[in-house]
C-alpha positions as CSV (number, residue, x, y, z in Angstrom):
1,X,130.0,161.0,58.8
2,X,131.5,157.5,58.0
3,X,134.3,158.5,60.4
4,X,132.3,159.3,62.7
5,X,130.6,155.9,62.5
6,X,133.7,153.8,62.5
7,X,135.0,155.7,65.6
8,X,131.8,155.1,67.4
9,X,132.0,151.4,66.5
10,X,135.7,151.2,67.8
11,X,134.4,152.9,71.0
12,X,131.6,149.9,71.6
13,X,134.2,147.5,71.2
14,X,137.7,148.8,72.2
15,X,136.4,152.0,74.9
16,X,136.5,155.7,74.7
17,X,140.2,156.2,76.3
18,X,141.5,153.3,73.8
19,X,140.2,154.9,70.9
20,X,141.3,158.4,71.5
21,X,144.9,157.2,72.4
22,X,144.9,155.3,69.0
23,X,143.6,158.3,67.0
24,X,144.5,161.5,68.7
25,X,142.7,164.1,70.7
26,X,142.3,166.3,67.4
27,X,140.5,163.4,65.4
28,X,137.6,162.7,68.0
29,X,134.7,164.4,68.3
30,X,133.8,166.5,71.9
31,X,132.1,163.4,72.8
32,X,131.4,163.2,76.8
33,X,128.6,160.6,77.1
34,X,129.0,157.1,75.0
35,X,126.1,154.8,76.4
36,X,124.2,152.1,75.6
37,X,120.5,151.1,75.9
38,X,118.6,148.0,75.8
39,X,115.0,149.7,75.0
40,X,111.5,148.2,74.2
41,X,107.5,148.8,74.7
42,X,108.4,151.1,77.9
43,X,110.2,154.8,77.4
44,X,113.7,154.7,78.8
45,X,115.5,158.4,79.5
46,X,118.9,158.1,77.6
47,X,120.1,161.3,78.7
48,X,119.4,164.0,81.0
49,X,118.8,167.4,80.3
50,X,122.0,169.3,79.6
51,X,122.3,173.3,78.4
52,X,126.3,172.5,77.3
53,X,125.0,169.5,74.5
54,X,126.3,170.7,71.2
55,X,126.2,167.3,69.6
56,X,123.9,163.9,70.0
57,X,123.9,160.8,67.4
58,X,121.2,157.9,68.3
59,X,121.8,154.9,66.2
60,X,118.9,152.2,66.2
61,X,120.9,149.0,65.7
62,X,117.9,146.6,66.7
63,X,115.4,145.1,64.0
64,X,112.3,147.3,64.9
65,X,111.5,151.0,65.0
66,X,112.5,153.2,67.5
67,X,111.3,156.4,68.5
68,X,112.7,159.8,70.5
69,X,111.3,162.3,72.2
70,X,112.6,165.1,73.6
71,X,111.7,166.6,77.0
72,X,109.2,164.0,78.3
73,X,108.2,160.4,77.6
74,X,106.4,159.0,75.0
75,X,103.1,157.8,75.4
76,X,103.3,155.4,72.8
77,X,105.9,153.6,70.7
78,X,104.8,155.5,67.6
79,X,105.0,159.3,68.7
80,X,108.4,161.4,68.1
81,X,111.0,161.0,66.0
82,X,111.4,157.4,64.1
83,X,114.6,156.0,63.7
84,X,114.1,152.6,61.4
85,X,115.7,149.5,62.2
86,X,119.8,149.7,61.8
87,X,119.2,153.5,61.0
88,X,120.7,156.7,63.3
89,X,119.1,160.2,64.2
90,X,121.6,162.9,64.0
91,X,119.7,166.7,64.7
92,X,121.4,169.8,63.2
93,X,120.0,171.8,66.0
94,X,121.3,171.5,69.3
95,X,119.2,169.5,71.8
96,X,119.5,170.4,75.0
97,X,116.1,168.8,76.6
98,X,116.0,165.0,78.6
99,X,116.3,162.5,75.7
100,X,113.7,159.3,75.7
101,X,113.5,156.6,73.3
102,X,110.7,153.7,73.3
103,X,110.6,151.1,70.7
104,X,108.2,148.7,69.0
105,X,109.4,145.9,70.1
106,X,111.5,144.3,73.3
107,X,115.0,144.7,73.4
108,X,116.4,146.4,70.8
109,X,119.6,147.8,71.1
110,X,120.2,151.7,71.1
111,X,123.7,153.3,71.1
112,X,124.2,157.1,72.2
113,X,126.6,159.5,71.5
114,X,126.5,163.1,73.2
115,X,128.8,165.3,72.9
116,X,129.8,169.4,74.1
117,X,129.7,172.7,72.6
């Protein structure tokens, strides 16, 4: 998991193609989708729906709660899944469904990582 978070650090900062030329194709993770989301009061889809998903990491790394939902917006900012403040949301099932996140407060940065079976 650690390497997993360093790589997806070095990908915010450096890009995809420069970390996977520094590293090797065998070290990264299937990892097809790398985005990033300013989110706050209002649901935001972060991904679409997609059958081939076989991987998705959400890290929170704004100062309020986050939420996601899977399949449709949220409502509110306190229904699905909470992810606290500098936290991440890693399923062990595969999620295939649209992916929505809504926060409690404005602006807080959300990073996404998707990856293929």
């Amino acid at each position: 998991m650690k390497k997993l978070i360093g790589i997806i650090f070095l990908m915010t900062f450096v890009g995809c193609s420069s970390v996977q030329r520094h590293l090797g194709s065998g070290d990264m993770p299937n990892v097809d989708v790398h985005t990033q989301a300013t989110v706050g009061l209002t649901a935001v889809k972060v991904l679409d729906v997609n059958p081939s998903r076989g991987y998705l990491f959400i890290q929170n790394q704004g100062t309020n709660n986050c939420f996601v939902v899977f399949g449709g917006a949220p409502v509110s900012p306190v229904t699905g899944v909470l992810i606290a403040a500098g936290q991440y949301y890693e399923p062990s099932a595969d999620v295939t469904d649209s992916v929505y996140v809504v926060c409690s407060a404005a602006s807080q940065n959300i990073q996404v990582v998707e990856g293929h079976k």
